[in-house]
C-alpha beads as a LAMMPS data file, in Angstrom:
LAMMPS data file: protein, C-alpha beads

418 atoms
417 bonds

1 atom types
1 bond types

-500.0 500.0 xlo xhi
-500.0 500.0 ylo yhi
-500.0 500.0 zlo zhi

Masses

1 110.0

Atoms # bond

1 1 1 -78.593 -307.941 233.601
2 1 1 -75.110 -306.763 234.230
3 1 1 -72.348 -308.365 235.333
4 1 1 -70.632 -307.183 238.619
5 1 1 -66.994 -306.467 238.622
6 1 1 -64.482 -306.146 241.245
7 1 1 -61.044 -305.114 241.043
8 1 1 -59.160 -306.513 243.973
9 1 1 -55.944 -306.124 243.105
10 1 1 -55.171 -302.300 242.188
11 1 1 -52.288 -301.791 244.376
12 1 1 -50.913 -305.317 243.801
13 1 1 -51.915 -306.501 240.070
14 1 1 -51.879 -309.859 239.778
15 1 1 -50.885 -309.839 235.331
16 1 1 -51.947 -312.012 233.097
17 1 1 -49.703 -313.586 230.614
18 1 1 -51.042 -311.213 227.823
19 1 1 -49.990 -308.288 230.280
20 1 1 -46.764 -310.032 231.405
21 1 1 -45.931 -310.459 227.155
22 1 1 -46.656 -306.644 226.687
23 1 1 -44.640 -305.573 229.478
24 1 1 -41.923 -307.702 228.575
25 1 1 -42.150 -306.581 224.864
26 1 1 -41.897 -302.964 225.683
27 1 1 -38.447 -303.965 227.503
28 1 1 -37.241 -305.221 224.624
29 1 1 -37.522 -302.005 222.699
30 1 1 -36.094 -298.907 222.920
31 1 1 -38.594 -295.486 222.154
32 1 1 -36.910 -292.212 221.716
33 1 1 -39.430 -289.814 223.124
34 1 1 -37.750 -286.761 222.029
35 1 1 -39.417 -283.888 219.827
36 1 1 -37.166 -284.244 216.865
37 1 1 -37.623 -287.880 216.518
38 1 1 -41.665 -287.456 217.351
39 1 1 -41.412 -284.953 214.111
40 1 1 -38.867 -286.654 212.082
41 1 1 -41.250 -289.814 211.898
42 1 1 -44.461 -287.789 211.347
43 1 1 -42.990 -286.303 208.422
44 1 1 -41.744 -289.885 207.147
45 1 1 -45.568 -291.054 207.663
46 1 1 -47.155 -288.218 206.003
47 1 1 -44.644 -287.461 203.247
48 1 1 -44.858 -283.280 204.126
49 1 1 -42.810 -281.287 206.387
50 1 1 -44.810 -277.736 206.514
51 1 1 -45.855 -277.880 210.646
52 1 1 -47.439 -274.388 210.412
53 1 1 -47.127 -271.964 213.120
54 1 1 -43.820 -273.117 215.481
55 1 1 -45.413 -271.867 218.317
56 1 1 -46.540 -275.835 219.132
57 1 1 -42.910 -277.066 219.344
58 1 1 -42.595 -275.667 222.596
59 1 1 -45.587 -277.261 224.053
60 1 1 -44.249 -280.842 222.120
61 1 1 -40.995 -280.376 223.621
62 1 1 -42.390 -279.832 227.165
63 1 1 -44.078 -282.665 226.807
64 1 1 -41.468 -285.220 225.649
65 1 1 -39.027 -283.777 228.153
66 1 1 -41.524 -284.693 231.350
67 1 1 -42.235 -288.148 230.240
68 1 1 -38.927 -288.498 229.190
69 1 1 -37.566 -287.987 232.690
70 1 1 -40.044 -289.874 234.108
71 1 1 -38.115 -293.141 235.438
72 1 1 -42.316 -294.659 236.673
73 1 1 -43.191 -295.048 233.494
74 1 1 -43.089 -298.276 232.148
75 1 1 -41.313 -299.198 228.675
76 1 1 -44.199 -300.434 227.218
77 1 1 -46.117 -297.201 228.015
78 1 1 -43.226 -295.051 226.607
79 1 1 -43.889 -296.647 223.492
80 1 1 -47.458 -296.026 223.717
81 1 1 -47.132 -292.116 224.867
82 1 1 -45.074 -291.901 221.624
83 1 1 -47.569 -293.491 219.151
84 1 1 -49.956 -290.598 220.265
85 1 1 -47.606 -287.919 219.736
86 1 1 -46.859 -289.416 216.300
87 1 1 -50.326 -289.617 215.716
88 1 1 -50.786 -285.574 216.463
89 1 1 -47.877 -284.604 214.643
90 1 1 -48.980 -286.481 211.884
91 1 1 -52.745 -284.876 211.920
92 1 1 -50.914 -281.440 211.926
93 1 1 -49.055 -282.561 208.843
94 1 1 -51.911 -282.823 207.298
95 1 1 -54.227 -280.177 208.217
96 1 1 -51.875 -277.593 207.596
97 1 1 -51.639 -279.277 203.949
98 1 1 -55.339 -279.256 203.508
99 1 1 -55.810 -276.026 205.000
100 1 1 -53.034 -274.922 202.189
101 1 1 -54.646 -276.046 199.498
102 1 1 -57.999 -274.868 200.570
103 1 1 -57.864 -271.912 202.650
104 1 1 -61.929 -271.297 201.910
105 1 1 -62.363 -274.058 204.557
106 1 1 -61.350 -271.010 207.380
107 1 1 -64.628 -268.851 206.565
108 1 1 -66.908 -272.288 206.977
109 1 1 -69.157 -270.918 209.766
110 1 1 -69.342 -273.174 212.644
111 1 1 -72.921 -272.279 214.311
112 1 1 -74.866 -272.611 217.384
113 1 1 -72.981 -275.731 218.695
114 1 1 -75.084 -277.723 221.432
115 1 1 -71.900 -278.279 223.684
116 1 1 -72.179 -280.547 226.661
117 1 1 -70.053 -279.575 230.020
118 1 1 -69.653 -281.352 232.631
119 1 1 -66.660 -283.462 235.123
120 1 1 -65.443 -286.935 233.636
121 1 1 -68.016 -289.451 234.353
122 1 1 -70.755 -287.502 235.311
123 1 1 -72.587 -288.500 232.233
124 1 1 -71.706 -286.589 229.689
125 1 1 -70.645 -289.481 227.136
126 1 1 -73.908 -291.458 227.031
127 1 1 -75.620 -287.546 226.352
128 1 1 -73.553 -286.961 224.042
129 1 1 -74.149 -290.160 222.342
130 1 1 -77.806 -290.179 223.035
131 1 1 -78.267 -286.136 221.006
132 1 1 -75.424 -287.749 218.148
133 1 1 -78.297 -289.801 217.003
134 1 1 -80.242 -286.574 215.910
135 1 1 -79.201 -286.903 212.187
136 1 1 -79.709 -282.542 212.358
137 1 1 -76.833 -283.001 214.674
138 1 1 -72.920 -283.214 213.336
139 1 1 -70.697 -285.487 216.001
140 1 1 -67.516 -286.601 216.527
141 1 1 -66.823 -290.344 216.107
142 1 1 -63.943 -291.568 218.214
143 1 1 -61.986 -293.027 214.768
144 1 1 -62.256 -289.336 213.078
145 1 1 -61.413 -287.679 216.461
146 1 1 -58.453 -289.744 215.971
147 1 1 -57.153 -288.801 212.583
148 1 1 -59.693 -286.328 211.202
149 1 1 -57.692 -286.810 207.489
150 1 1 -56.314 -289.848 205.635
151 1 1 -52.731 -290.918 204.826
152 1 1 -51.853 -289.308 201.538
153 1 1 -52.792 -292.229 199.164
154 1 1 -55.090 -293.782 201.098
155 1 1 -59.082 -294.205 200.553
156 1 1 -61.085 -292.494 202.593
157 1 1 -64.421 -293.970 202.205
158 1 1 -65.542 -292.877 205.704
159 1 1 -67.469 -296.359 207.001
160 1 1 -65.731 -299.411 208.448
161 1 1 -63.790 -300.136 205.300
162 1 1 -61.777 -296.760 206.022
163 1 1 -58.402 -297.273 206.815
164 1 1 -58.441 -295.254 209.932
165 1 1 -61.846 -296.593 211.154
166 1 1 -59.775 -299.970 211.196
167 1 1 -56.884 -298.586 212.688
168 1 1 -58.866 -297.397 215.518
169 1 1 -60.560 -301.112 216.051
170 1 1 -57.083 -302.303 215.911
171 1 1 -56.379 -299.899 218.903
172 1 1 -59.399 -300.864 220.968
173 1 1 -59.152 -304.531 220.655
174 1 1 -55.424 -303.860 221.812
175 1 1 -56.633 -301.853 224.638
176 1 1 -58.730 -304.358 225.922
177 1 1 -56.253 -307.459 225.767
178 1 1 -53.457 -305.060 227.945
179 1 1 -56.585 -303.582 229.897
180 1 1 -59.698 -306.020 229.652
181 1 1 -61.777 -304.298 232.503
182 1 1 -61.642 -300.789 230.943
183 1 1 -64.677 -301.656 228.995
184 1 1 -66.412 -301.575 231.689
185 1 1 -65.302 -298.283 232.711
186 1 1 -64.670 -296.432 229.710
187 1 1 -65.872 -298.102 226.371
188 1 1 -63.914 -296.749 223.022
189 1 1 -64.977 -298.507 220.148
190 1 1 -64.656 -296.741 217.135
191 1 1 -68.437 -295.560 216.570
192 1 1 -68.255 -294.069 220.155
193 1 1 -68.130 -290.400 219.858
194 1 1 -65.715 -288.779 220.993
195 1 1 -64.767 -285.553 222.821
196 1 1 -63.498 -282.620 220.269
197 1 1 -60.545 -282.023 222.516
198 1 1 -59.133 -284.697 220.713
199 1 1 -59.088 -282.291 217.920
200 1 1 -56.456 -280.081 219.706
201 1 1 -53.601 -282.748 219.756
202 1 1 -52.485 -281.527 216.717
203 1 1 -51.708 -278.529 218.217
204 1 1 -50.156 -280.007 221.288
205 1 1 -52.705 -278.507 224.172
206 1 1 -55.368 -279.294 226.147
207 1 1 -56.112 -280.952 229.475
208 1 1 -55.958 -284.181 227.820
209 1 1 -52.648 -285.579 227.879
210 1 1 -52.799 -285.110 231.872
211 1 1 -55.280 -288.733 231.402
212 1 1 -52.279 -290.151 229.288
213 1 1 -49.840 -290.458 232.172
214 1 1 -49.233 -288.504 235.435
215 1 1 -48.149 -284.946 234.466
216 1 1 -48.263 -282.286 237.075
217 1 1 -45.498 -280.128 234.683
218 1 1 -47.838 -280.377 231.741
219 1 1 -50.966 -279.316 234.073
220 1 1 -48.869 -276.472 235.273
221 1 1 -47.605 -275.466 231.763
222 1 1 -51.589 -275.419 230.649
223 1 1 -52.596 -273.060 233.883
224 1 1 -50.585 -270.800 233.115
225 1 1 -51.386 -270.311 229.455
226 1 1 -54.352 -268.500 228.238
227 1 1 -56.551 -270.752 226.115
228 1 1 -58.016 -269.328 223.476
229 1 1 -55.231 -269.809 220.469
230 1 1 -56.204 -273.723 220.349
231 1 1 -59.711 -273.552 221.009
232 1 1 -59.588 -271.953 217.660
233 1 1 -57.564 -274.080 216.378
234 1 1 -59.950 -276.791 217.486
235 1 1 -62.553 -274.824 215.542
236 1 1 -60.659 -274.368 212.784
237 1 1 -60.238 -278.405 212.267
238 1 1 -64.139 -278.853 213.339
239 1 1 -64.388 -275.906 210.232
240 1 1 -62.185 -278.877 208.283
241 1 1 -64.674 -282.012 209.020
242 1 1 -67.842 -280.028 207.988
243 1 1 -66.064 -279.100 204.962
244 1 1 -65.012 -282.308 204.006
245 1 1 -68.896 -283.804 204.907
246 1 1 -70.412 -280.709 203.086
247 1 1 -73.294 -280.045 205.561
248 1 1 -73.283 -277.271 208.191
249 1 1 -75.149 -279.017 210.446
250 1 1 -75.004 -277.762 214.064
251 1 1 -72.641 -279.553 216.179
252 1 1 -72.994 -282.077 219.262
253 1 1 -69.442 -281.599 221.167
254 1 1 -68.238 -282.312 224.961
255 1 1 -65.827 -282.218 227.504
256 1 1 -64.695 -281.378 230.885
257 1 1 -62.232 -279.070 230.034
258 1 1 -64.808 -276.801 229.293
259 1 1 -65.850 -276.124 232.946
260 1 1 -62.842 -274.156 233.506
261 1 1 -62.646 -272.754 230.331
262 1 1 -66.013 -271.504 229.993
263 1 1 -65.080 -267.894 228.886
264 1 1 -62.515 -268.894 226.353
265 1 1 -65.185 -271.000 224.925
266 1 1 -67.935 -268.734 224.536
267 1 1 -65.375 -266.432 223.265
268 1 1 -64.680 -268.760 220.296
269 1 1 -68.390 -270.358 220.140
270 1 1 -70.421 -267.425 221.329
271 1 1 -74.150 -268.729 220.315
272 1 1 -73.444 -272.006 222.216
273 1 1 -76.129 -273.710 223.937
274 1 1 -74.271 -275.153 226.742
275 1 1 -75.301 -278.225 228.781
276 1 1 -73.564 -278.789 232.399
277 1 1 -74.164 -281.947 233.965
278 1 1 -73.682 -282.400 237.726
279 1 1 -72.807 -285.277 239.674
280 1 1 -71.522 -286.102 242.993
281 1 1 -67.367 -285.111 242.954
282 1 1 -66.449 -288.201 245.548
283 1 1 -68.477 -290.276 243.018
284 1 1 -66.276 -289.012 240.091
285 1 1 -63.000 -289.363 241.715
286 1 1 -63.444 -292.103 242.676
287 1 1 -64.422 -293.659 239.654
288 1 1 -61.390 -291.969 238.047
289 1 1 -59.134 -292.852 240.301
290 1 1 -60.161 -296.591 240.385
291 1 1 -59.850 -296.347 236.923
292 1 1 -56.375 -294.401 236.147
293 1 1 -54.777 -297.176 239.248
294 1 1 -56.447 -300.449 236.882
295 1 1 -54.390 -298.890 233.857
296 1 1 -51.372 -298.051 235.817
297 1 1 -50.536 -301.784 235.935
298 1 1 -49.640 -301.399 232.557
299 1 1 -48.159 -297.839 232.469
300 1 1 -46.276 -297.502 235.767
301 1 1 -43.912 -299.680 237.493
302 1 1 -45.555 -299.155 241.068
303 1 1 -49.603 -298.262 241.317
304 1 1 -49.423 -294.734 243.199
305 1 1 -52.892 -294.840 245.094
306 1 1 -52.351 -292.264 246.967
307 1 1 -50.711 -290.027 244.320
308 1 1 -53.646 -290.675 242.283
309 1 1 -56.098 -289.736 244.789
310 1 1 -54.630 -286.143 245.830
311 1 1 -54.042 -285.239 241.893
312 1 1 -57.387 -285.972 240.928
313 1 1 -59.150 -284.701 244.049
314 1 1 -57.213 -281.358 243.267
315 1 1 -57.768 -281.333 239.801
316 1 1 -61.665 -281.849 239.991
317 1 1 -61.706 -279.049 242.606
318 1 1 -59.505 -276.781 239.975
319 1 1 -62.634 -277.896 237.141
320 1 1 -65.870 -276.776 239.623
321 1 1 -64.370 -273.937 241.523
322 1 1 -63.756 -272.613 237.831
323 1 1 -67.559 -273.500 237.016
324 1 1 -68.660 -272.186 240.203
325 1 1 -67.226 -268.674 239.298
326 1 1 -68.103 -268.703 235.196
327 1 1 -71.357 -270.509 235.094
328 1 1 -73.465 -267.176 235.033
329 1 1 -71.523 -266.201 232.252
330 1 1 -73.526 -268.581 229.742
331 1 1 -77.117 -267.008 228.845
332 1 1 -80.114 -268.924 231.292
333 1 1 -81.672 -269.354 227.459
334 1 1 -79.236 -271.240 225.935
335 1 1 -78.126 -273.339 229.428
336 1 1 -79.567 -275.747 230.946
337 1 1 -77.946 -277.822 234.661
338 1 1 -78.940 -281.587 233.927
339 1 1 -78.497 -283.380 237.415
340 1 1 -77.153 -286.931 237.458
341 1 1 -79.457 -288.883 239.239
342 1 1 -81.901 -287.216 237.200
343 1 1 -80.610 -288.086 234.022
344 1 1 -80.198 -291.446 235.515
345 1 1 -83.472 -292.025 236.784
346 1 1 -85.484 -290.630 233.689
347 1 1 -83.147 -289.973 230.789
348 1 1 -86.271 -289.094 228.386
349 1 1 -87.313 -286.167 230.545
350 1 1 -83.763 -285.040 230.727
351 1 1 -83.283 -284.942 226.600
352 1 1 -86.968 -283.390 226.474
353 1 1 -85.216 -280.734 228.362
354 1 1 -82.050 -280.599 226.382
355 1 1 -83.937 -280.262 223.093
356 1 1 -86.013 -277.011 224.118
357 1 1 -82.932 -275.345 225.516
358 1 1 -81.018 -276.246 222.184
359 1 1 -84.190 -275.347 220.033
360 1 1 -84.838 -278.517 218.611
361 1 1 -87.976 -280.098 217.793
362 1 1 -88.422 -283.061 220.075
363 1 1 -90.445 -284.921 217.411
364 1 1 -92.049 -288.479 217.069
365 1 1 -89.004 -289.562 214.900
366 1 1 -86.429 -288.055 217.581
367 1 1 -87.832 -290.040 219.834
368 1 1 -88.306 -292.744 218.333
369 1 1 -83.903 -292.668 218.181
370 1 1 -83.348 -291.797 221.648
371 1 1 -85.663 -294.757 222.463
372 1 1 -83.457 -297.367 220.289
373 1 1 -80.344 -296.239 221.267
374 1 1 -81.436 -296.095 224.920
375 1 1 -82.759 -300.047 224.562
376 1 1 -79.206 -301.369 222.437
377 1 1 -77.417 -299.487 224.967
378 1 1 -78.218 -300.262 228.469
379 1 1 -75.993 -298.907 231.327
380 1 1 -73.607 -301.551 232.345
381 1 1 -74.168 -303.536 229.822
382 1 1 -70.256 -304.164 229.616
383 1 1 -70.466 -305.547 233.217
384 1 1 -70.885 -302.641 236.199
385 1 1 -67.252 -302.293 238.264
386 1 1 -67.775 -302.197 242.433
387 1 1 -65.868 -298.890 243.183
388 1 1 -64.495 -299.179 246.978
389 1 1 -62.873 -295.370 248.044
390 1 1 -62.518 -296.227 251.204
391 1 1 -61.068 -299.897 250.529
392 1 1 -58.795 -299.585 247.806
393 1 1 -57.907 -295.850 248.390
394 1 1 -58.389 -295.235 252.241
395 1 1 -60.273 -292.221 252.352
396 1 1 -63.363 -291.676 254.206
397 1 1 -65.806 -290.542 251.133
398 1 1 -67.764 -287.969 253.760
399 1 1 -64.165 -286.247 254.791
400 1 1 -63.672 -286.392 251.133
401 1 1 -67.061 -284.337 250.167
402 1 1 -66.204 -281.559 252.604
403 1 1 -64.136 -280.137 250.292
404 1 1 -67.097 -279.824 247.394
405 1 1 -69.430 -278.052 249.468
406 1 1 -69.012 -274.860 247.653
407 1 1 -70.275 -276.830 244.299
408 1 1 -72.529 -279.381 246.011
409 1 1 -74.375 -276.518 247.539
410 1 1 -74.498 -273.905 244.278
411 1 1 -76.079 -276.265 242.236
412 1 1 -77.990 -278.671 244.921
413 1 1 -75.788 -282.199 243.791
414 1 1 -76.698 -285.173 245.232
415 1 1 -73.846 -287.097 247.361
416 1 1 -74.005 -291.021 245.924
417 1 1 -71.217 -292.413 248.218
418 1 1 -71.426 -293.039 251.370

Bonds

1 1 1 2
2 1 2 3
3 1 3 4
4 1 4 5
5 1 5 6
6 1 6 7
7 1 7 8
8 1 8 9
9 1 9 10
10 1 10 11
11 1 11 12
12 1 12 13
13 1 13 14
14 1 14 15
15 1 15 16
16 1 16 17
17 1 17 18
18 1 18 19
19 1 19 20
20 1 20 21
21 1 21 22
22 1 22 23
23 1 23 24
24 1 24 25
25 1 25 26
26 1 26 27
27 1 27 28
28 1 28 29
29 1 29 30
30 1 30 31
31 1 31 32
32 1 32 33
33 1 33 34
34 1 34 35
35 1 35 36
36 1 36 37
37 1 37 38
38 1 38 39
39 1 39 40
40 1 40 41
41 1 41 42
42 1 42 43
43 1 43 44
44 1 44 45
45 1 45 46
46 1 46 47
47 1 47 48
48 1 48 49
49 1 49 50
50 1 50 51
51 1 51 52
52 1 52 53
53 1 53 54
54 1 54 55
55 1 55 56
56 1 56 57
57 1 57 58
58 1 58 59
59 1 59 60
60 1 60 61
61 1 61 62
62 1 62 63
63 1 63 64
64 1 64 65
65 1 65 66
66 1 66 67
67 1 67 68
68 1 68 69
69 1 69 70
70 1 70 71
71 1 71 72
72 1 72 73
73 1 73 74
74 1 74 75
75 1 75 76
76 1 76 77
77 1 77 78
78 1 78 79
79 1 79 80
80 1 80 81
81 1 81 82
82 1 82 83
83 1 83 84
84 1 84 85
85 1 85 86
86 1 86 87
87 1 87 88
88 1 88 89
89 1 89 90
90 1 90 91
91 1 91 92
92 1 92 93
93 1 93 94
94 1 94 95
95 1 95 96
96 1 96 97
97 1 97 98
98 1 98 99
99 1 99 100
100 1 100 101
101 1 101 102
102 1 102 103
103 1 103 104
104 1 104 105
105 1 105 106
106 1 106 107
107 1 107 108
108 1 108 109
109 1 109 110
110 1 110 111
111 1 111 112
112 1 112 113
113 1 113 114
114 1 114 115
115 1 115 116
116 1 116 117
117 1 117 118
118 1 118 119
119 1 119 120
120 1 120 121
121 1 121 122
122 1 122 123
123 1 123 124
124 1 124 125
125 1 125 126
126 1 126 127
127 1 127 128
128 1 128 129
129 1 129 130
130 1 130 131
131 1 131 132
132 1 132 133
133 1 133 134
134 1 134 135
135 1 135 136
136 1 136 137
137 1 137 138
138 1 138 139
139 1 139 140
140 1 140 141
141 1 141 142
142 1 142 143
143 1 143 144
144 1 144 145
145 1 145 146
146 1 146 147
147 1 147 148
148 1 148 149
149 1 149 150
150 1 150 151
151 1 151 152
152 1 152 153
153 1 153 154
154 1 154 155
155 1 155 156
156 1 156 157
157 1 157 158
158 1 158 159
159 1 159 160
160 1 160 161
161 1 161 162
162 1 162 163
163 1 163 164
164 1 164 165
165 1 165 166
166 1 166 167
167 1 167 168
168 1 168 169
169 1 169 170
170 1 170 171
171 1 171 172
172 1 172 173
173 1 173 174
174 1 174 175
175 1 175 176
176 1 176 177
177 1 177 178
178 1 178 179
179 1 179 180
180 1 180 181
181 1 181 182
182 1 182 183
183 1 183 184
184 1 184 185
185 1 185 186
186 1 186 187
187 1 187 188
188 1 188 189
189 1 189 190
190 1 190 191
191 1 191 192
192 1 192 193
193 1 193 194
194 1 194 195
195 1 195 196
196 1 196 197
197 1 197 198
198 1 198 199
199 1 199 200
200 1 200 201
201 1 201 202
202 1 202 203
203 1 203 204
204 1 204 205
205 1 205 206
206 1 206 207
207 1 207 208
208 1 208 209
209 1 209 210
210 1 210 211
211 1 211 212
212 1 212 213
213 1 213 214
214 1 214 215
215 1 215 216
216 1 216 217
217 1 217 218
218 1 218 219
219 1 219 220
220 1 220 221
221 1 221 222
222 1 222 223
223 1 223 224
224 1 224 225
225 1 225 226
226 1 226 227
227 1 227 228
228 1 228 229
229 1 229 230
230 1 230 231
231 1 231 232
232 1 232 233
233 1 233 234
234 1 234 235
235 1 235 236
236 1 236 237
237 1 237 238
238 1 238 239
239 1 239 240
240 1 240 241
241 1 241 242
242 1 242 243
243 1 243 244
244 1 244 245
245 1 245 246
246 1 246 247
247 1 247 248
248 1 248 249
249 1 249 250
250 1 250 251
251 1 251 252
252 1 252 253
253 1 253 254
254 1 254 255
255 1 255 256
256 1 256 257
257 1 257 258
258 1 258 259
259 1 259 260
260 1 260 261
261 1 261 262
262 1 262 263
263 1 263 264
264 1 264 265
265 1 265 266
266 1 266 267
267 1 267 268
268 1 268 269
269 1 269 270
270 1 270 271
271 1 271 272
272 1 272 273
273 1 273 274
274 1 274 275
275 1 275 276
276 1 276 277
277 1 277 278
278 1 278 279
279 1 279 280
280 1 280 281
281 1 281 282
282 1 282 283
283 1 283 284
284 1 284 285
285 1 285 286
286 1 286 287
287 1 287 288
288 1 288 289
289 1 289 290
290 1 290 291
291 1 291 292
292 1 292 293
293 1 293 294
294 1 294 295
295 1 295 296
296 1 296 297
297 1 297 298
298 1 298 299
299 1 299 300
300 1 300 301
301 1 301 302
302 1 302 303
303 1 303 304
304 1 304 305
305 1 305 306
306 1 306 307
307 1 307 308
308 1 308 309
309 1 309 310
310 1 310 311
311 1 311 312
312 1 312 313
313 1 313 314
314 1 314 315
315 1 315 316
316 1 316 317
317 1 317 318
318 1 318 319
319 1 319 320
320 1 320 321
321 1 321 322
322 1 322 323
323 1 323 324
324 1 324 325
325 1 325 326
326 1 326 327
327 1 327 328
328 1 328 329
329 1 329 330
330 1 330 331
331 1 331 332
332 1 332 333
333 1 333 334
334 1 334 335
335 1 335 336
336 1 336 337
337 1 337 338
338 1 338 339
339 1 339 340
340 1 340 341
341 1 341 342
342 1 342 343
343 1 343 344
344 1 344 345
345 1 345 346
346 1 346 347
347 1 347 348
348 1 348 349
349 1 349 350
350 1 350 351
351 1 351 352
352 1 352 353
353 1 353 354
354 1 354 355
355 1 355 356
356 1 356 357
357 1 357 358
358 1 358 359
359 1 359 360
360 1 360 361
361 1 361 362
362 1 362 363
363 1 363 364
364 1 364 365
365 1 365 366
366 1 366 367
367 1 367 368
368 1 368 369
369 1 369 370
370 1 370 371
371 1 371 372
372 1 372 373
373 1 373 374
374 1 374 375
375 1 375 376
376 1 376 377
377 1 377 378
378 1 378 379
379 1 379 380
380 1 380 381
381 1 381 382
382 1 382 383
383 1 383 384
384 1 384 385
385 1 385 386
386 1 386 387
387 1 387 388
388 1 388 389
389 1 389 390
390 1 390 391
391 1 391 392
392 1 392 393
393 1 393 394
394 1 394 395
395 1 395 396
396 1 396 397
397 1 397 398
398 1 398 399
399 1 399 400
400 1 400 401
401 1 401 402
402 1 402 403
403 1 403 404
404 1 404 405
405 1 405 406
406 1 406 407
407 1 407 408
408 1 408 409
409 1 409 410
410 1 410 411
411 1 411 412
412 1 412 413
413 1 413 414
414 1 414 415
415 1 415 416
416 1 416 417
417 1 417 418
């Protein structure tokens, strides 16, 4: 049985003394979030200075200069924001050396990738996970997502003894002591796996550094720049992995960003079998919001509610009117629309469904999987958070769904809230 959760204190945290230390650590230092010293120290870490293409500084410079400016953002969480960006620039480091000393690893052919699509928390994750345990299937583990290559000099045995499988424990245990509820939310241990826009951090794009910290310029900067260049770049590292595990497997992959970049990603993975999983949008914001205001504690000095609430509201309606108007694009024989409380209700019957639209055998021993990791993984078994829209946030969830009509109608969602 799960345990029931309930956040009472979003716009007013009340921190606890491991918070309080954190906060009052990250006072105490001082983080340069500029470009040249994000580069300077990922060529200290790495030992190489050959970035590749230059066309990413930009994008890295755009990207320091918001945050930089951004007087909300709490010392602590500077220092945070610039660990990642060390982390990417360190990851391009060394794919562009491994991609130099190999350059056969660019005509690895990266096939028929079962790619599931679908808005944050609408299920997606625990699909994602459930097909990863199809050992026909390659996936993503959160600690590779993470650094797909090891430190020059480092072992790379690829388990838990794996330098950067520890690192990435490290980073969860931390996450939990600064944010303890977000397990409950959004689990990240190191086996999880992961979504493959990860993989494009190296190259400084995607929609993900939006769910770092609040960054309208960098959303803006991303609309208005065609797409393609770093999905293949993202292909290009995926090309990297397989080569490195020497199997061409087909791969599992996911993510939202997908929905409204559905023609840039069949242009790059054209026999995709695509997956789109649909779930109430009130339900997802305000799961995300809830979420992104419990973090803020620790990222912002004020909780913005409100500002939370119209940028996610207007960012999930950016993701389905985009689906809305591409969805036909993928073949109806290699697609397949999974409802929520479906998937929910019956997840067997749902991956019975996935497997004959991906042309996979749905055998005795793939079942058998899905049944154990079903059992060992229970929903809410990390406790099951109370999410209160119209408490916490103010909004009447009803005036709220008026807005999704054009998606909740198109594909015949379910509203959840009430």
């Amino acid at each position: 049985m799960s345990t029931t959760v309930t956040i009472d204190d979003l716009a007013a945290p009340r921190l606890s003394a491991t918070q309080a230390g954190l906060l009052a650590w990250g006072d105490s230092v001082t983080t340069d979030l500029s470009a040249a010293a994000v580069l300077s120290a990922a060529q200290q870490r790495t030992g190489f200075s050959d970035f590749g293409p230059a066309d990413f500084r930009e994008r890295l410079q755009r990207l320091c200069a918001e945050w930089d400016a951004d007087g909300g953002i709490t010392a602590f969480h500077r220092a945070v924001l610039f660990g990642y960006l060390l982390r990417y620039a360190s990851n391009r480091l060394l794919i562009q050396a491994e991609l130099g000393r190999h350059p056969e690893i660019l005509q690895e052919p990266v096939e028929r990738p079962v790619v599931v699509v679908g808005l944050p928390r609408s299920g997606t994750t625990h699909l994602v996970n459930l097909l990863a345990t199809d050992p026909r299937l390659q996936s993503l583990p959160l600690w590779e997502s993470y650094e797909p290559l090891p430190l020059p000099g480092a072992p790379a045995p690829g388990d838990q003894t794996d330098p950067r499988y520890r690192r990435c424990a490290e980073a969860w245990t931390g996450m939990q002591q600064a944010t303890p509820l977000l397990a409950a939310m959004h689990p990240m241990e190191p086996d999880h796996v992961h979504e493959e826009l990860e993989l494009m951090g190296p190259d400084f794009a995607s929609y993900n550094f939006e769910w770092l910290t609040h960054s309208p310029g960098w959303r803006d900067y991303y609309y208005a720049h065609e797409q393609t260049p770093h999905y293949e770049y993202l292909k290009n590292v995926l090309r990297l992995l397989q080569w490195r595990r020497r199997r061409r497997d087909r791969w599992v992959l996911k993510c939202p960003q997908h929905l409204e970049q559905l023609p840039v990603l069949l242009r790059v993975f054209p026999d995709a079998t695509v997956i789109f999983t649909h779930r109430d949008p009130v339900a997802v914001i305000q799961s995300t919001v809830t979420m992104q205001a419990y973090t803020q504690r620790m990222n912002r000095r004020q909780v913005a509610l409100r500002e939370l609430l119209d940028y996610w509201s207007d960012r999930i309606e950016h993701l389905l009117r985009a689906c809305v108007r591409d969805r036909a694009l993928v073949p109806a024989g290699r697609s397949f629309d999974s409802p929520f409380h479906a998937f929910m209700a019956d997840p067997p019957a749902t991956l019975a469904r996935v497997y004959a639209t991906a042309a996979l055998d749905l055998d005795r021993a793939a079942r058998a999987r899905l049944d154990r990791y079903l059992a060992a993984h229970p929903r809410g078994r990390q406790g099951q958070v109370v999410y209160e829209l119209r408490r916490d946030f103010g909004v009447e969830p009803a005036v709220l769904r008026r807005r999704f009509d054009f998606y909740l109608e198109r594909f015949g969602v379910r509203p959840e809230v009430g």
